[in-house]
N, C-alpha and C positions, 0 to 999 in steps of 0.2 A: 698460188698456195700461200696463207697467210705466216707469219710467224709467230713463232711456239709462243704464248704468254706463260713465263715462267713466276713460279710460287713464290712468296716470302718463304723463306726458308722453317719460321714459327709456325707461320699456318700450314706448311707441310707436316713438321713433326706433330702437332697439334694432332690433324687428320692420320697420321700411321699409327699414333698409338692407339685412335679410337679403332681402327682398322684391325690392330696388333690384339685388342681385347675385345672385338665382334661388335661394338657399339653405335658404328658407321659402315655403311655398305659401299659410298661413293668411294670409285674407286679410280677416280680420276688425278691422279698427282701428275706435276709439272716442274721438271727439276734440272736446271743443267750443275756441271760439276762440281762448280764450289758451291750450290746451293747443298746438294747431296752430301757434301765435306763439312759444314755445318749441322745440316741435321742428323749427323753421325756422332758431331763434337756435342749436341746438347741432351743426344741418347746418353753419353758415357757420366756428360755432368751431373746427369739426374739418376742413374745407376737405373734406367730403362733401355739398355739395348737390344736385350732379348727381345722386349714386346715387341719395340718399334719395329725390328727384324720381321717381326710376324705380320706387322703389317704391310713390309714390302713383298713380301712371299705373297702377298696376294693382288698385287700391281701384273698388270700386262709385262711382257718383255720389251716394250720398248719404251715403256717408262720407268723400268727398272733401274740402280744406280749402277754405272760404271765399273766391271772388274775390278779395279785397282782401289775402290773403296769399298766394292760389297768383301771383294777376300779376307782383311784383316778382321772389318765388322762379324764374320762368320768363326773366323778362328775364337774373337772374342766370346761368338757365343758358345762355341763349346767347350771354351775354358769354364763359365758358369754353369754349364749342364755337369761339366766333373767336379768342379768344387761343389755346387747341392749336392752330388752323389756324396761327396765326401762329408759334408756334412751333415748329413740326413744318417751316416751311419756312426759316426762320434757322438752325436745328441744320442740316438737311441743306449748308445755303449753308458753316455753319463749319465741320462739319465735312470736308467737299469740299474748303476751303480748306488745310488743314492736309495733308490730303492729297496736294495739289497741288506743296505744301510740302516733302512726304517727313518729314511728321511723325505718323504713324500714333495713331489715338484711339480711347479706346472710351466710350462714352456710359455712366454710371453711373445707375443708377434712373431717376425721371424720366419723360422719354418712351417708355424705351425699357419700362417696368412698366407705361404704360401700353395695350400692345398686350395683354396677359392682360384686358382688363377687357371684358364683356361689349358696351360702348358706351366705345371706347378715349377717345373724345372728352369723353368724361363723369368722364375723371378731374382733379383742380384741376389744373393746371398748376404749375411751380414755374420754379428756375433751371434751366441749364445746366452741367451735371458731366462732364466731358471729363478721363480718365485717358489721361496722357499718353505716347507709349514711349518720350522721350528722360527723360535724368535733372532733376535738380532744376534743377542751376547752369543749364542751356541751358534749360528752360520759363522760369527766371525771368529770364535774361537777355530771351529772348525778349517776355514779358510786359512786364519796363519797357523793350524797345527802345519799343512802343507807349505805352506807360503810366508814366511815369518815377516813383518812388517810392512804388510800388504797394503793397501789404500783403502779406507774405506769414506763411502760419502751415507748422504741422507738416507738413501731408496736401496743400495746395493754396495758389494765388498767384490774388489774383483779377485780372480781366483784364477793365475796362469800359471795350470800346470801340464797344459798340450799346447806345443809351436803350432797344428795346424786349425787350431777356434780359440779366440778370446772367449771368455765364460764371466758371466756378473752373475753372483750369487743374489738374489732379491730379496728384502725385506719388504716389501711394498714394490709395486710395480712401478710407482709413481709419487708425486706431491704436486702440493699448490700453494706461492708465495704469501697465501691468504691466509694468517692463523685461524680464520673459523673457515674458509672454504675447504683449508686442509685435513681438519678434523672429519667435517662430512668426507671428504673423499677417502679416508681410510675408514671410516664408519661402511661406506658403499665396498671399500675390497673386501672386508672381512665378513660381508656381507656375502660377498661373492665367491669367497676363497672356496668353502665346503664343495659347491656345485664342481666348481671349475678343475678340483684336485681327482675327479669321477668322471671329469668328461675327457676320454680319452678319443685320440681319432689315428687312423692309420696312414703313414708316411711314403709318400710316393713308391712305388715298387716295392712294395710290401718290407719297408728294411726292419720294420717294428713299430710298434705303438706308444703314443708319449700324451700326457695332458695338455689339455690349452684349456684358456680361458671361452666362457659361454658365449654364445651370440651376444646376449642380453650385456654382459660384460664389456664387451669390446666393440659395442654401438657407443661406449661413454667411454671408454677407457683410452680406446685409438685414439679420439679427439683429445683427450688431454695428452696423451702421448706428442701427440702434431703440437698443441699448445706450447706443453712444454719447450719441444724444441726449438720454436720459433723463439721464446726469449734467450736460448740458451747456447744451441748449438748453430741456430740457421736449420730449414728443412727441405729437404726435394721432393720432388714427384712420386719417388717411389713408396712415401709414407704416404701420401693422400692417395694413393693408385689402391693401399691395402685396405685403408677404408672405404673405397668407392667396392669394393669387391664386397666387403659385409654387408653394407648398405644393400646390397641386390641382393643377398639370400633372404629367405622364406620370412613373412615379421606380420604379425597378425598386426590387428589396431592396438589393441591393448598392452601387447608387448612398446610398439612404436611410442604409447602415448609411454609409458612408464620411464621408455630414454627420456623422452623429452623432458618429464617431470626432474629425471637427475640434472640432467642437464640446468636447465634452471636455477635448480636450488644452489647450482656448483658456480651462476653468473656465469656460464661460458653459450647462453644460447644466441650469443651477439656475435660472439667467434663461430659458431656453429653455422649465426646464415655466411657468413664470408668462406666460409670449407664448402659448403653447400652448392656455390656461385662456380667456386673451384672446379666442384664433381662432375658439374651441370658443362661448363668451358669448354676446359680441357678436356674430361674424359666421355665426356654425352650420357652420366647420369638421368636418366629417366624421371619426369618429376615425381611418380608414385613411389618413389624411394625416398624419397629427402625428406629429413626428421622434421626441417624447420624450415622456408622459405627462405629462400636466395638472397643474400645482400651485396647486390652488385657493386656500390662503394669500395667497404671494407672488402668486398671477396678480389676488385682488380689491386686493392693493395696489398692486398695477400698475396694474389697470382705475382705479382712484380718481384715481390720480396722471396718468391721462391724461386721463381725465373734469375734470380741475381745470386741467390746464394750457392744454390743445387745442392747435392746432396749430402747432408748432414751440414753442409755452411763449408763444405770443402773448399770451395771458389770465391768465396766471400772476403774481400781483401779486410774488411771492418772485423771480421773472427779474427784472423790470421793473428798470431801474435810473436813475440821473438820470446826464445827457449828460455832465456835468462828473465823473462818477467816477472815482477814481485807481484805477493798477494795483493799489496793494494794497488798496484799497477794492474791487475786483473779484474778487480775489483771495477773500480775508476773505469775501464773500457766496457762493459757488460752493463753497467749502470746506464752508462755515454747511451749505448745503443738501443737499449730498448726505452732510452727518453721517447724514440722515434714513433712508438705504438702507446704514445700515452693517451694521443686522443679518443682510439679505436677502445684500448684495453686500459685504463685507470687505475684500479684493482690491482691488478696482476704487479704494474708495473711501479704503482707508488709503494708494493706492500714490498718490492725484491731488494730493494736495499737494508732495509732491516732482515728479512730472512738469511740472505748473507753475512750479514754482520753474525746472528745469531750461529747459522751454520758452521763461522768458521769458528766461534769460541765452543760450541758443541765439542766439534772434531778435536780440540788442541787439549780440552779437560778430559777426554778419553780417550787418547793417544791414538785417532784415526787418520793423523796424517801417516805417506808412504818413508818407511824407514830411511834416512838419508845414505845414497853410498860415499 
């Protein structure tokens, strides 16, 4: 009888999530303990425990992991099944409220991405991202009527008046450190706003109904979302997992060709093949889904750069910063780091030091920094 040849531990997790999200059928994994103790540590990194979960549930029992690391893994997942329960009935409370209000919302990613997912419940939870229809001055008035000297940045005002969800009130869903790339991109939201404020959809076990953004929207919107966060916060798995899920719903040509047109006009179709290489990787993206051909270069410096950071840049010792840091100490490290994607992204990255400069005298001449205690 020969012996076991056990798995890298990456190309197991790799394979359970394609498993965890119906993408891969082989159901061959190969794993002794600390392999299975790593691929449990790079689920929780990437805030995909649930999926990966699903994908052992469909493993033989004797390639299954070890009791003493499948039990906590289980506990963890149905701590996420009561937190979406719990969240999925707060959104609907806030956004009902605002409604009530005559203040018209649409849910941004989040909850509303997670109804694409084969076990909606199964995907990590996060905050509360509510795009707003009135303009800035009234969200934020409104915000510190509640919350007096509250923060506010570019895109959003945060607005913490429930311990169990952070809530970011939205002005825009998004930006780009490009003064003309940024302009089209809020040309294309307010493009999109009317649709997306009508297009309501219903929330796992019926707790109520909330708006999100249209297909057509968030085929262009998720990727600048991911964009975003790669210069900014670091990204994980679970934001390109919620794009790989849009990508496979329903998308005629002419819809398809229309992303791609945005896409373009916005210089992000260079990032787009590196996401693409990503969906294609990792999650076994189908190629009649992909907006734009694969750029396996930039897509394994992407993969690397998400594999290092995980999710939201949690793990990422270069985010990490010490509490007492000054502006330009903040400043100075976010520069430092995306020096690293100047050859990939040019644009993005020579335009971010001036947009911060800008952003922070914006904030300081209309008092949207957070009140000092």
């Amino acid at each position: 009888m020969g012996k076991t040849r056990y798995m890298q531990a990456d190309e197991a997790f790799f394979k359970l999530l394609r498993l965890g999200i119906g993408t891969c059928h082989d159901r061959d994994v190969a794993l002794d303990k600390d392999g299975w103790a790593a691929v449990y540590d790079m689920a929780c990194k990437q805030a995909v425990a649930a999926i990966v979960l699903d994908g052992v549930e469909r493993l033989s029992v004797i390639q299954k992991p070890p009791v003493d690391v499948v039990m906590p893994w289980i506990g963890l997942v149905q701590q996420i099944e009561t937190r979406n329960r719990r969240l999925n009935r707060t959104l609907v409370m806030v956004y009902d409220k605002f409604l009530k209000e005559g203040m018209g919302t649409v849910l941004l990613k989040g909850q509303g991405n997670s109804l694409f997912y084969p076990r909606p419940l199964h995907r990590t939870p996060g905050d509360i991202d509510l795009w707003m229809n009135d303009g800035r001055k009234m969200v934020v008035d409104y915000a510190r009527k509640y919350c007096p000297g509250v923060e506010v940045v570019y895109h959003h005002v945060d607005f913490p008046v429930l311990k169990e969800a952070e809530i970011e009130l939205h002005f825009t869903p998004s930006w780009m450190n490009s003064w003309g790339m940024n302009l089209r991109l809020q040309r294309y939201f307010k493009e999109w706003k009317t649709l997306s404020l009508l297009h309501k959809v219903q929330l796992p076990e019926r707790v109520g109904e909330v708006a999100v953004p249209t297909l057509a929207m968030n085929r262009v919107y998720l990727l600048v979302h991911v964009y975003r966060h790669l210069f900014d916060e670091g990204i994980g798995l679970r934001q390109l997992l919620d794009y790989h899920f849009v990508l496979r719903q329903p998308c005629s040509e002419a819809e398809r060709e229309e992303a791609v047109r945005c896409l373009e006009r916005l210089h992000l179709k260079r990032f787009a093949g590196a996401v693409m290489y990503v969906l294609q990787t990792v999650f076994g993206l189908e190629e009649e889904h992909l907006l734009v051909p694969s750029s396996p270069g930039r897509g394994q410096r992407l993969l690397a750069e998400i594999m290092k950071a995980g999710n939201f840049g949690q793990h990422d010792e270069r985010i990490r910063h010490d509490a007492n840091e000054t502006p330009f100490g903040r400043f100075r490290r976010k520069v430092s780091r995306n020096m690293g994607f100047l050859t990939d992204y040019p644009g993005e990255v020579l335009w971010s030091p001036l947009f911060k400069i800008w952003h922070y005298v914006w904030r300081s001449r209309h008092g949207y920094f957070p009140a000092k205690k």
